[in-house]
N, CA, C and O atoms as a CHARMM CRD file, in Angstrom:
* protein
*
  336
    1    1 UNK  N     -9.35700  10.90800  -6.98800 PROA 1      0.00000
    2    1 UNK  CA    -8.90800   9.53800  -6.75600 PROA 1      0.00000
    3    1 UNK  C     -9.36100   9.03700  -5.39400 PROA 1      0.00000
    4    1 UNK  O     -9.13000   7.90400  -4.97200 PROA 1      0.00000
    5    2 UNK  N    -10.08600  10.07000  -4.69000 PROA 2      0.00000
    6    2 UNK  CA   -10.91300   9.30100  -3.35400 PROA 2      0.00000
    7    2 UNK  C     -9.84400   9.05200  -2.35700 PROA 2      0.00000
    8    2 UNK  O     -9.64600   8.03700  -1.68800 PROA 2      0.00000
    9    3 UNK  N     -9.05000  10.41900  -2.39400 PROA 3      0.00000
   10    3 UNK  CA    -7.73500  10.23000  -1.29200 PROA 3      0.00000
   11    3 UNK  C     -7.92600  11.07500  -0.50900 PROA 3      0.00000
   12    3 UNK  O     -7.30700  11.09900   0.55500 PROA 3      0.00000
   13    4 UNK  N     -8.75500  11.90600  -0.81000 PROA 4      0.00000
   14    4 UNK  CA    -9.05100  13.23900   0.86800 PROA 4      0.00000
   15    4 UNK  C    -10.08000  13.33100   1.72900 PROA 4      0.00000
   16    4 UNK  O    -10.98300  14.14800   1.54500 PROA 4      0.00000
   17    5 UNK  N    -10.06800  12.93700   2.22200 PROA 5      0.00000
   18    5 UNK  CA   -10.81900  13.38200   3.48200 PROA 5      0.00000
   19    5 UNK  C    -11.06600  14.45000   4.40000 PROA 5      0.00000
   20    5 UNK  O    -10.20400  15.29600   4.64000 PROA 5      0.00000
   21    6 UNK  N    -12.13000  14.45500   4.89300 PROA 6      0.00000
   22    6 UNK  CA   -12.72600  15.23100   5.18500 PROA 6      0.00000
   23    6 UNK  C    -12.87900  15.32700   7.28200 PROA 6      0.00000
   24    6 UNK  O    -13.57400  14.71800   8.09500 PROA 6      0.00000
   25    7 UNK  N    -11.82000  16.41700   7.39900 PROA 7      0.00000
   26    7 UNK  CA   -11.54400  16.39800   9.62300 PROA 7      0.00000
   27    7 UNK  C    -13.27200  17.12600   9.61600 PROA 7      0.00000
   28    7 UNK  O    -14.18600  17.14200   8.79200 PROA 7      0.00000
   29    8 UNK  N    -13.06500  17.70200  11.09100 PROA 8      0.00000
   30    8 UNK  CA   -13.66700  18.46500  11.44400 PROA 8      0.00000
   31    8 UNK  C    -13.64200  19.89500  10.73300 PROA 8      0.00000
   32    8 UNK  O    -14.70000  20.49500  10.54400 PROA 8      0.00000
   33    9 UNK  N    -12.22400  20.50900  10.28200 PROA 9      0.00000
   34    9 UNK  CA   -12.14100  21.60200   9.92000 PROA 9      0.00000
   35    9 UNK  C    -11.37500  21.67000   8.73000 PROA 9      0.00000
   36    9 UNK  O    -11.37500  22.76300   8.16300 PROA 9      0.00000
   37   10 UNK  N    -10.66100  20.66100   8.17900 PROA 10     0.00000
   38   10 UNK  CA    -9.98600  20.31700   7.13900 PROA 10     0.00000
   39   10 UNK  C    -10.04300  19.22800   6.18400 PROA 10     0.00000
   40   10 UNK  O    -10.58700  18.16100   6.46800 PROA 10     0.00000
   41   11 UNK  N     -9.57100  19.42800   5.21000 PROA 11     0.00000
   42   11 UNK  CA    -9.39000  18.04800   4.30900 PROA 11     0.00000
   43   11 UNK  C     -7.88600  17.56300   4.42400 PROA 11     0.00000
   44   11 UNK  O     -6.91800  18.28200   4.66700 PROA 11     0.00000
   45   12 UNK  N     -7.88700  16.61400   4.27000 PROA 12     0.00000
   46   12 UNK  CA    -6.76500  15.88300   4.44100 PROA 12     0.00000
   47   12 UNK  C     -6.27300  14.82000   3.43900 PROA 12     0.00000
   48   12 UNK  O     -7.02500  13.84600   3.38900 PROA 12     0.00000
   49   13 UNK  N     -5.32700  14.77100   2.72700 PROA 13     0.00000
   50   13 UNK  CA    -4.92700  14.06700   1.48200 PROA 13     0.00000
   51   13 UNK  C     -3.64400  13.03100   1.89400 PROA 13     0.00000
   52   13 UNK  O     -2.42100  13.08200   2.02900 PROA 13     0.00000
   53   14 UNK  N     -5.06900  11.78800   2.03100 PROA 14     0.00000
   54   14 UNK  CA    -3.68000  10.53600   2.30000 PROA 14     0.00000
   55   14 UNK  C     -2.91100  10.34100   1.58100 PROA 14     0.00000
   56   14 UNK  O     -3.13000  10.24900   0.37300 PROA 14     0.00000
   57   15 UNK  N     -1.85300  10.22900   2.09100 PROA 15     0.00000
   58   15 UNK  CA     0.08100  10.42800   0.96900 PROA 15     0.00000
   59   15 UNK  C     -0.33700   8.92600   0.93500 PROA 15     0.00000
   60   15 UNK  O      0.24700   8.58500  -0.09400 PROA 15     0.00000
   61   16 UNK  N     -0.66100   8.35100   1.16800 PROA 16     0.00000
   62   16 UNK  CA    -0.25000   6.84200   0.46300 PROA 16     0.00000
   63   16 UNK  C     -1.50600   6.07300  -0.59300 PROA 16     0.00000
   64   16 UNK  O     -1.53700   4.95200  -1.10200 PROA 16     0.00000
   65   17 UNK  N     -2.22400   6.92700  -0.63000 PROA 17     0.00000
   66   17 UNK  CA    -3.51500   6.71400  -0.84400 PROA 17     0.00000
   67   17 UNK  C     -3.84700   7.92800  -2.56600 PROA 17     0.00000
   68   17 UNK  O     -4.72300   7.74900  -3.41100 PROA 17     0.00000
   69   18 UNK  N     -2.87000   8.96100  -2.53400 PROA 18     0.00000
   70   18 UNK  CA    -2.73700   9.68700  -2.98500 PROA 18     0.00000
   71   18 UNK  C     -1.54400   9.25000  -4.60400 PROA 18     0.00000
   72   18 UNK  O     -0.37900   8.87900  -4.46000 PROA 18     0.00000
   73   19 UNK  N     -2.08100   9.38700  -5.69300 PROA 19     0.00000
   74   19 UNK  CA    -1.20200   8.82100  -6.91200 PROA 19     0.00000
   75   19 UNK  C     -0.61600   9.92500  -7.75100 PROA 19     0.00000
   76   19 UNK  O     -0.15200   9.82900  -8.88700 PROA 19     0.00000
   77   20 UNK  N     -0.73600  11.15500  -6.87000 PROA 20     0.00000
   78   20 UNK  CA    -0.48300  12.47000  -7.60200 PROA 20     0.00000
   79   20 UNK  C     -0.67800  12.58100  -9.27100 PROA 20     0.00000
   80   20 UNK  O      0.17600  12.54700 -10.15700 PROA 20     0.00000
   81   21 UNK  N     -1.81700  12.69500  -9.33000 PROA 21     0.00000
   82   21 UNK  CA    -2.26400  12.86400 -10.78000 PROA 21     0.00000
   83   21 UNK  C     -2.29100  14.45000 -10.48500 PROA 21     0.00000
   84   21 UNK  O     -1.36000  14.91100 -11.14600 PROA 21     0.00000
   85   22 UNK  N     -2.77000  15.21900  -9.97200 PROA 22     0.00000
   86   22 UNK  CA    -3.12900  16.90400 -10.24100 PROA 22     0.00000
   87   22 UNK  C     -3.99400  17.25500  -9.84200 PROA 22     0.00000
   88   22 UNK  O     -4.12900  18.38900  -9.38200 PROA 22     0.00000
   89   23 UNK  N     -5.07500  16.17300  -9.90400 PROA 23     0.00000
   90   23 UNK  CA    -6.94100  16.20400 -10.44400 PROA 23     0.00000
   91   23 UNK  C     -7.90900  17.42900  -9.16600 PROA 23     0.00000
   92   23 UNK  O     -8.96400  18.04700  -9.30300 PROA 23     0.00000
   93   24 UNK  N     -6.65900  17.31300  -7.68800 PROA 24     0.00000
   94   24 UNK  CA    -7.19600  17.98700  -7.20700 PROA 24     0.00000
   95   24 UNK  C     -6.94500  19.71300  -6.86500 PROA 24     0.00000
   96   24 UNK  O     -7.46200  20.54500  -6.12000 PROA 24     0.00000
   97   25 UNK  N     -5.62900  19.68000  -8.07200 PROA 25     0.00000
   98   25 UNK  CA    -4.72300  20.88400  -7.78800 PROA 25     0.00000
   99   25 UNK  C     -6.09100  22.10000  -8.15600 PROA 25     0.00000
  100   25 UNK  O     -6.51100  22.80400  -7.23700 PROA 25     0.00000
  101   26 UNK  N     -6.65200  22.21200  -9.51400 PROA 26     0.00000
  102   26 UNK  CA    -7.24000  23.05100 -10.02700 PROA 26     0.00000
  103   26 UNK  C     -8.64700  23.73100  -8.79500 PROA 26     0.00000
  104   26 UNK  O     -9.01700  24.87800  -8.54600 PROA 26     0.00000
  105   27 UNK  N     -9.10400  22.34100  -8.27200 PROA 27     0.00000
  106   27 UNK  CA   -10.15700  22.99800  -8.01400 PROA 27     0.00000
  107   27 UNK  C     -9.95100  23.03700  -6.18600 PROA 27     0.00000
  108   27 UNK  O    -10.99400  22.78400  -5.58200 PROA 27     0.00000
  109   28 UNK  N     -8.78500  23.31100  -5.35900 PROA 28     0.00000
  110   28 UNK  CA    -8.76600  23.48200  -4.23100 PROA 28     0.00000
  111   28 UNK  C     -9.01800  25.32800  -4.15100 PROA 28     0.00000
  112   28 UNK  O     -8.45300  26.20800  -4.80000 PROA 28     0.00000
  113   29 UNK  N     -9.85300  25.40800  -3.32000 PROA 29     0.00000
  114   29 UNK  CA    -9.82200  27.16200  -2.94400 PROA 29     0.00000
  115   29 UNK  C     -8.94100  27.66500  -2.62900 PROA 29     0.00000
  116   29 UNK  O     -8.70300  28.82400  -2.96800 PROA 29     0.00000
  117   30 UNK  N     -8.26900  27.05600  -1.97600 PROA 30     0.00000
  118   30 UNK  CA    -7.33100  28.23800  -1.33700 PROA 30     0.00000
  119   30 UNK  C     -5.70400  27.90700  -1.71300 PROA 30     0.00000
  120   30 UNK  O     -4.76600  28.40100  -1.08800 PROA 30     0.00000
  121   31 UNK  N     -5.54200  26.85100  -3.00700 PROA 31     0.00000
  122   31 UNK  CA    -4.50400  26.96200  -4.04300 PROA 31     0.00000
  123   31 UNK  C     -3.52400  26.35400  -2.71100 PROA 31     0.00000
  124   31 UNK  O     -2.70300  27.22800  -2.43200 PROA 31     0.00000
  125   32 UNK  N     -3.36400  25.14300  -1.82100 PROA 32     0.00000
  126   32 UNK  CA    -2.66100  24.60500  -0.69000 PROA 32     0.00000
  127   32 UNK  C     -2.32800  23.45200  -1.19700 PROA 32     0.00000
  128   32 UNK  O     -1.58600  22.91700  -0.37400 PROA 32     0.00000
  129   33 UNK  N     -2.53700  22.46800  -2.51700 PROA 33     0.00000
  130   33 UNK  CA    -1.98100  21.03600  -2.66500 PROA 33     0.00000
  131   33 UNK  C     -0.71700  21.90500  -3.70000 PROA 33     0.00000
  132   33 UNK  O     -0.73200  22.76300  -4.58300 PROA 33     0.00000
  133   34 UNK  N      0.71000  20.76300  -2.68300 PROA 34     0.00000
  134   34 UNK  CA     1.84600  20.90000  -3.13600 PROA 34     0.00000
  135   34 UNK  C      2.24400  19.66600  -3.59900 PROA 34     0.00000
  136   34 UNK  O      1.48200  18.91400  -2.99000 PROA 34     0.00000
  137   35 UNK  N      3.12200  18.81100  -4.45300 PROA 35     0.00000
  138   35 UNK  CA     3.59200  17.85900  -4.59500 PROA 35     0.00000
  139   35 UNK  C      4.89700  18.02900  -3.18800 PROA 35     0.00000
  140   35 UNK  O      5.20400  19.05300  -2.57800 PROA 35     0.00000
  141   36 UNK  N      5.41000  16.69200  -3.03500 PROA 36     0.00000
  142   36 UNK  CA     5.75600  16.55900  -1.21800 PROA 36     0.00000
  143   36 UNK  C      7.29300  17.70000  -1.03800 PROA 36     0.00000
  144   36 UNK  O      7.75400  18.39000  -0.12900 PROA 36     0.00000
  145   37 UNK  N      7.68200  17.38500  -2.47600 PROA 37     0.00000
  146   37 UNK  CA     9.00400  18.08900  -2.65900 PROA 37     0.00000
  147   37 UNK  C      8.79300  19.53800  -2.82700 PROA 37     0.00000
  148   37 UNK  O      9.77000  20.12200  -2.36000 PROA 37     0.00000
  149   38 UNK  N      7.96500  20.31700  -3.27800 PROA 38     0.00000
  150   38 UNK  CA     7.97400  21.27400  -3.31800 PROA 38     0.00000
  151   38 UNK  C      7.07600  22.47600  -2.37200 PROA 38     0.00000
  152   38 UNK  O      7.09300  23.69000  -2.57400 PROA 38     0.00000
  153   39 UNK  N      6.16000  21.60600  -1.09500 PROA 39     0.00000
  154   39 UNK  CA     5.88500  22.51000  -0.23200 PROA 39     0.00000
  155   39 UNK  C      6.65000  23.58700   0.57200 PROA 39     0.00000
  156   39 UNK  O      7.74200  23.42400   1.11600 PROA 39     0.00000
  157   40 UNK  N      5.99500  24.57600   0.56100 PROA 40     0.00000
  158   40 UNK  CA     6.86700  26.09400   0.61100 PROA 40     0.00000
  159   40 UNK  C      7.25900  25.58100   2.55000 PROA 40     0.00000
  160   40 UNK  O      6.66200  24.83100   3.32200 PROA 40     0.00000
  161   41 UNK  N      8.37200  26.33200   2.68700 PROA 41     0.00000
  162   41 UNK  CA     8.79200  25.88900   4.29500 PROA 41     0.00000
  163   41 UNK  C      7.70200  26.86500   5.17600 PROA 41     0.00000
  164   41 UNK  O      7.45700  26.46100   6.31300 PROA 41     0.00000
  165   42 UNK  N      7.07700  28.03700   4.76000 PROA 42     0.00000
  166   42 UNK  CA     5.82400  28.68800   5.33100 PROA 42     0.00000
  167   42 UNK  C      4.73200  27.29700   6.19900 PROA 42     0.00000
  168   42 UNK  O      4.33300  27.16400   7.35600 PROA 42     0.00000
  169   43 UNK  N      4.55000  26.37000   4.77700 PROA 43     0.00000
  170   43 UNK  CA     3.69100  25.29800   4.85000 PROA 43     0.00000
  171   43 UNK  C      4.05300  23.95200   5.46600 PROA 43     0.00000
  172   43 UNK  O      3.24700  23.02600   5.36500 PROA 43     0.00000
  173   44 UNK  N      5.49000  23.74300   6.24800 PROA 44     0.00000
  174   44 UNK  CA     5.76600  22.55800   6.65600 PROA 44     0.00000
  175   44 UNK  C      5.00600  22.00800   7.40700 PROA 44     0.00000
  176   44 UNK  O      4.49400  20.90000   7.24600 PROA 44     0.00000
  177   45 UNK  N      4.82600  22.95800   8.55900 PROA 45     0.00000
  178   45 UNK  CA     4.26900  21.96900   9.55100 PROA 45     0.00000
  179   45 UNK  C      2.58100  21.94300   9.24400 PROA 45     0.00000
  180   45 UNK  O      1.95300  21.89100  10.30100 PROA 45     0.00000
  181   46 UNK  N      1.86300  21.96500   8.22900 PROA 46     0.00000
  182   46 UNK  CA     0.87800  22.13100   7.76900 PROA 46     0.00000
  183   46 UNK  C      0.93400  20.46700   6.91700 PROA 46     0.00000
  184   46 UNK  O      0.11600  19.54700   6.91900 PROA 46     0.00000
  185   47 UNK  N      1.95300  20.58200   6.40500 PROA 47     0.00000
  186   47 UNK  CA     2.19800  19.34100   5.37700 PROA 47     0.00000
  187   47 UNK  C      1.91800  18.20900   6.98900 PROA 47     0.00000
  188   47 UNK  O      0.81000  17.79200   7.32600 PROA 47     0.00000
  189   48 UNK  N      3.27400  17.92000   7.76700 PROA 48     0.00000
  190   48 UNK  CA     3.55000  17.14000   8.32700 PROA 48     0.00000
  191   48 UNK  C      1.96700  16.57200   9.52200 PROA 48     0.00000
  192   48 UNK  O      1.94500  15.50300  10.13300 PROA 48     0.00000
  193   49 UNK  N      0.68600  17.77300   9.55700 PROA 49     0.00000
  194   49 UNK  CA     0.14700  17.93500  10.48500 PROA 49     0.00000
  195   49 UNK  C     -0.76500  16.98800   9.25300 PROA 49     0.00000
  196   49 UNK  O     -1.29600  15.97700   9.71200 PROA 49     0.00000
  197   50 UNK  N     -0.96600  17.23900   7.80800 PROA 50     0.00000
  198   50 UNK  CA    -1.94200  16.04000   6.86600 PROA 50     0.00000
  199   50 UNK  C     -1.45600  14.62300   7.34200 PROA 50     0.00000
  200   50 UNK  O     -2.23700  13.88200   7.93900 PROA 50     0.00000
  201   51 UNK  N      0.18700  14.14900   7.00300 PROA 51     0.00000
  202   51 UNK  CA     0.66600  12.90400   7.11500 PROA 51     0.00000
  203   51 UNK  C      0.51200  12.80800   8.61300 PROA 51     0.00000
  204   51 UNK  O      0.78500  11.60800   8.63100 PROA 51     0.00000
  205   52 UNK  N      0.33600  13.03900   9.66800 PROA 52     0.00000
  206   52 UNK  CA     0.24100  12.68900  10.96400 PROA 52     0.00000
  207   52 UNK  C     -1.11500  12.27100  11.10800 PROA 52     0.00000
  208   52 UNK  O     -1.29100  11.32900  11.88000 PROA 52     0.00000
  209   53 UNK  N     -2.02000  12.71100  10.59400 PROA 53     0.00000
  210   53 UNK  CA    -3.63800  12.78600  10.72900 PROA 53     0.00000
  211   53 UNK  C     -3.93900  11.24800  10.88700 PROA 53     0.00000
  212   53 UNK  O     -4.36800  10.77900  11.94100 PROA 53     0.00000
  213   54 UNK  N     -3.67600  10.47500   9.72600 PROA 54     0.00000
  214   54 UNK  CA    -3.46500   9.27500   9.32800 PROA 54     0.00000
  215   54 UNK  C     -2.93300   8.55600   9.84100 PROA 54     0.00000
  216   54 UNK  O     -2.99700   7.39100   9.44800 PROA 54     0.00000
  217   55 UNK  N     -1.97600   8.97600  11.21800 PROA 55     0.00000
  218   55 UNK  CA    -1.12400   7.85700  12.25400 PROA 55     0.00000
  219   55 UNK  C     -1.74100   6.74100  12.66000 PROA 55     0.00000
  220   55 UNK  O     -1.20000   5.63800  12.58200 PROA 55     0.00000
  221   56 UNK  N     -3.38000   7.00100  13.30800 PROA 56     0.00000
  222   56 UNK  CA    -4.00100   5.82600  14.01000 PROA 56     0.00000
  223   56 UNK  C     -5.02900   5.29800  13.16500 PROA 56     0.00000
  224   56 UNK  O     -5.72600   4.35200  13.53200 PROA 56     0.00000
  225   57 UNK  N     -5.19100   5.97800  11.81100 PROA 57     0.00000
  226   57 UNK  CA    -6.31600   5.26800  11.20500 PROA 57     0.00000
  227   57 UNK  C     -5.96800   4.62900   9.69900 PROA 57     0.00000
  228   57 UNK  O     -6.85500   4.30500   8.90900 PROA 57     0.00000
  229   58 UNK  N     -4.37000   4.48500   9.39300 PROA 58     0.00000
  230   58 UNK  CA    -3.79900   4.13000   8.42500 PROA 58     0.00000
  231   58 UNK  C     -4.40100   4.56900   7.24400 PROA 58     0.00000
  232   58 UNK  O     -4.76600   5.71500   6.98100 PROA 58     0.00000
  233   59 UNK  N     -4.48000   3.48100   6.49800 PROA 59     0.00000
  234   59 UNK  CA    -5.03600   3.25200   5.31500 PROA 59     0.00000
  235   59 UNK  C     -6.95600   3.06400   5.07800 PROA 59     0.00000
  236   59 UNK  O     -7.41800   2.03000   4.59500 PROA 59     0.00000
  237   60 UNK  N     -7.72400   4.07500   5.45300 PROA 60     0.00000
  238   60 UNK  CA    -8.99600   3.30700   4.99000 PROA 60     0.00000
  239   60 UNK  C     -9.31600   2.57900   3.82500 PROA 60     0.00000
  240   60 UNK  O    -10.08900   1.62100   3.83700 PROA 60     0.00000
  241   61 UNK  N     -8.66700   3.06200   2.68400 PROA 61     0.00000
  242   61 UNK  CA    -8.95600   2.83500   1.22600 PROA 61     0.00000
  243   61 UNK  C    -10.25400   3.11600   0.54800 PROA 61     0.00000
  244   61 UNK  O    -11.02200   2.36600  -0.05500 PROA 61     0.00000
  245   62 UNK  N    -10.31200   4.86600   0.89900 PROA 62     0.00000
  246   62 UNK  CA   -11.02700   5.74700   0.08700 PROA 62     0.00000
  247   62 UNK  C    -12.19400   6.60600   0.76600 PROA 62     0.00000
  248   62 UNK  O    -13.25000   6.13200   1.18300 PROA 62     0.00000
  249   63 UNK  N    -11.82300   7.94200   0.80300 PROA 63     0.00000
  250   63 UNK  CA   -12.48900   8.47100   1.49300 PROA 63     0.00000
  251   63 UNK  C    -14.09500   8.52500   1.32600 PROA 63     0.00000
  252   63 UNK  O    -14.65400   9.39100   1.99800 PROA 63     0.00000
  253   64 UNK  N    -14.58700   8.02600   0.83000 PROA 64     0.00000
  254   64 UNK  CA   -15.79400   8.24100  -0.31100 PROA 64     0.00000
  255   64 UNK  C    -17.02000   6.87100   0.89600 PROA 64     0.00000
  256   64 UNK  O    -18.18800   7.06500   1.23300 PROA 64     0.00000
  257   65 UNK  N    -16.22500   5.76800   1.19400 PROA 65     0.00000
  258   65 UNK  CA   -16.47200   5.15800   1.80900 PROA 65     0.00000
  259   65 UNK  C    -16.38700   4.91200   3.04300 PROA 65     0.00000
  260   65 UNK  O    -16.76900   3.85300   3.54200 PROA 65     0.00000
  261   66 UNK  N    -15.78400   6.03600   3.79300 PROA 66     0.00000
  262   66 UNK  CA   -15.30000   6.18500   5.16700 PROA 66     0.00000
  263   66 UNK  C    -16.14500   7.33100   5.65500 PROA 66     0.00000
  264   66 UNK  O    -16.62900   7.00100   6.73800 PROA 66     0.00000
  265   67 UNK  N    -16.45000   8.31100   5.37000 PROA 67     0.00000
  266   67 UNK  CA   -17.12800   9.17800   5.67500 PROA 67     0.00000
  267   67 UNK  C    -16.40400  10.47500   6.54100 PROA 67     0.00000
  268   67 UNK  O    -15.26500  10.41100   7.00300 PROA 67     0.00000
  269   68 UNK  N    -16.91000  11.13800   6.60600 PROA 68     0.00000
  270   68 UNK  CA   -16.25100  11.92900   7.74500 PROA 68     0.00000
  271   68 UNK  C    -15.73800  11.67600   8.74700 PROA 68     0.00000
  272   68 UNK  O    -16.46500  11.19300   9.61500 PROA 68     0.00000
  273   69 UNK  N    -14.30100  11.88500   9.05600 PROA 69     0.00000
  274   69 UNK  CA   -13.20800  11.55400  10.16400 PROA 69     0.00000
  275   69 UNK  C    -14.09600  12.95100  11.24700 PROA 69     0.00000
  276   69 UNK  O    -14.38800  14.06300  10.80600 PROA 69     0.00000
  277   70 UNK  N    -14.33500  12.51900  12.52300 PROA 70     0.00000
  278   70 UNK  CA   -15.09600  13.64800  13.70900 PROA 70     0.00000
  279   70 UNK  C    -13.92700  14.35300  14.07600 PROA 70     0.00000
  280   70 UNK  O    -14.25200  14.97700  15.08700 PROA 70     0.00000
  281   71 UNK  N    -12.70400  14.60600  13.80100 PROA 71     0.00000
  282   71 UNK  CA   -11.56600  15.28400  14.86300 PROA 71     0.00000
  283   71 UNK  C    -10.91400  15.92600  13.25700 PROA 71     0.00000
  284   71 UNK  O    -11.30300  16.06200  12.09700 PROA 71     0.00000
  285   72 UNK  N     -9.76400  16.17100  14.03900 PROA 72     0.00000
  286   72 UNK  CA    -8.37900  17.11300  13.63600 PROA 72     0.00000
  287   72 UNK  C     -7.46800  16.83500  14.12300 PROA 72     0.00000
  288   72 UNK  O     -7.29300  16.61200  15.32100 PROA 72     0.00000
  289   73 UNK  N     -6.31200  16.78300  12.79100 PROA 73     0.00000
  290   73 UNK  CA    -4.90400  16.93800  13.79000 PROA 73     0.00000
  291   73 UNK  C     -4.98600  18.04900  15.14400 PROA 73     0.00000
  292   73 UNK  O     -6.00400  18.74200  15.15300 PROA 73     0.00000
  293   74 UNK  N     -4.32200  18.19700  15.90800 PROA 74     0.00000
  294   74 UNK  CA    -4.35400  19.40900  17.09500 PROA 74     0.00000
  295   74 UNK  C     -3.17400  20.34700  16.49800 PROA 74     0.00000
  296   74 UNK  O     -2.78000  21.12000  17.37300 PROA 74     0.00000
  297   75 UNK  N     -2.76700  20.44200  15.76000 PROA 75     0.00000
  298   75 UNK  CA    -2.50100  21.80000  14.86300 PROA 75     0.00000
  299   75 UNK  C     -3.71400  22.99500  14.32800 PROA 75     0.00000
  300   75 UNK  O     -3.96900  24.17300  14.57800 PROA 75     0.00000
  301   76 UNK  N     -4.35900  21.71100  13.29200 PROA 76     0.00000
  302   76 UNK  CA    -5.74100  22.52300  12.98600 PROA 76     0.00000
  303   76 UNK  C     -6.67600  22.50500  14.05500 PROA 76     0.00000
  304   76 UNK  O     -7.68400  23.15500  13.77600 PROA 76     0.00000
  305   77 UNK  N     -6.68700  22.08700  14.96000 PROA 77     0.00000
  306   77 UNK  CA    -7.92000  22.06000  16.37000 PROA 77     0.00000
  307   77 UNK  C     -7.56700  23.47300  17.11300 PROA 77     0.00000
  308   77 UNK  O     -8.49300  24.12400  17.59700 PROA 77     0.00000
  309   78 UNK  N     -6.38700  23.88500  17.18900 PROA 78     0.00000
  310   78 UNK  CA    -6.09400  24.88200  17.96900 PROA 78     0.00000
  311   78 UNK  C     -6.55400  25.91800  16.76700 PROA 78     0.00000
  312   78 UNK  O     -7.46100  26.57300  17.28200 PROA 78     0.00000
  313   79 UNK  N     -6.43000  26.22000  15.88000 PROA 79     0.00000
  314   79 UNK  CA    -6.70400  27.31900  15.19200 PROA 79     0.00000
  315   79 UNK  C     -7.80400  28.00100  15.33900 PROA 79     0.00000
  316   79 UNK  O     -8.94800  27.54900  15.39700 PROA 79     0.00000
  317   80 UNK  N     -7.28600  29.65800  15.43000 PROA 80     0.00000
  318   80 UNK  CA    -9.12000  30.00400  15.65600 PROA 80     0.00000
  319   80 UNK  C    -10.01800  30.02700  14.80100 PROA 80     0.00000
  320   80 UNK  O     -9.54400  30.03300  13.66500 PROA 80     0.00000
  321   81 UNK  N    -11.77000  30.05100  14.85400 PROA 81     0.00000
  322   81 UNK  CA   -12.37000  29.99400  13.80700 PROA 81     0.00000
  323   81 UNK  C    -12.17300  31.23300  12.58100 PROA 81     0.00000
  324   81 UNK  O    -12.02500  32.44500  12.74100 PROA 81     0.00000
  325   82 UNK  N    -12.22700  30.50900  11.44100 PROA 82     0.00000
  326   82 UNK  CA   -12.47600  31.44900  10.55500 PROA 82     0.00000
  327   82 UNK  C    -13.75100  31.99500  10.18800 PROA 82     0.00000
  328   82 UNK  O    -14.76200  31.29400  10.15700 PROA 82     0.00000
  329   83 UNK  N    -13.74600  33.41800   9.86300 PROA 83     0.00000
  330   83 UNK  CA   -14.99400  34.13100   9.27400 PROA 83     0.00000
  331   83 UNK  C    -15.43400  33.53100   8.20000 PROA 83     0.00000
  332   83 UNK  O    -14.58000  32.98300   7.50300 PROA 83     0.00000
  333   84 UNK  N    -16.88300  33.46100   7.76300 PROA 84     0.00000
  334   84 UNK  CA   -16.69100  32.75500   6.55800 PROA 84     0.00000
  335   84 UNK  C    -17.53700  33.46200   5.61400 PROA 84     0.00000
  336   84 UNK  O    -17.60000  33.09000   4.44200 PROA 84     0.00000
């Protein structure tokens, strides 16, 4: 539905932008999209660090047309790199 975007090191799924159909449940790698009510408390501040992302750049209306966001929340900025 053209609701995630793409940080520096993450994707990010605008909650308002987002119509929770599923479409992206199947094919995420690492099995991390929760509907809002049921993210595990492991994952809170993971949740709250997506909806913050979006503080200064609201609504683009569709990631597809926005392109790559250059930063990160500073949750995911501090993290160290992963092996890949």
């Amino acid at each position: 539905m053209d609701c995630i975007y793409e940080g520096d090191r993450m994707l990010y799924i605008h909650p308002d932008e987002c119509i929770d159909c599923g479409a992206c449940e199947p094919v995420c790698p690492v099995e991390a999209i929760y509907y809002e009510d049921d993210v595990p408390d492991q994952w809170a501040e993971y949740y709250n660090a997506n909806v913050d992302f979006f503080d200064d750049i609201g609504a683009p209306g569709g990631a597809a047309s926005h392109g790559v966001i250059p930063r990160d929340h500073p949750l995911i900025a501090r993290l160290p790199p992963q092996n890949q």
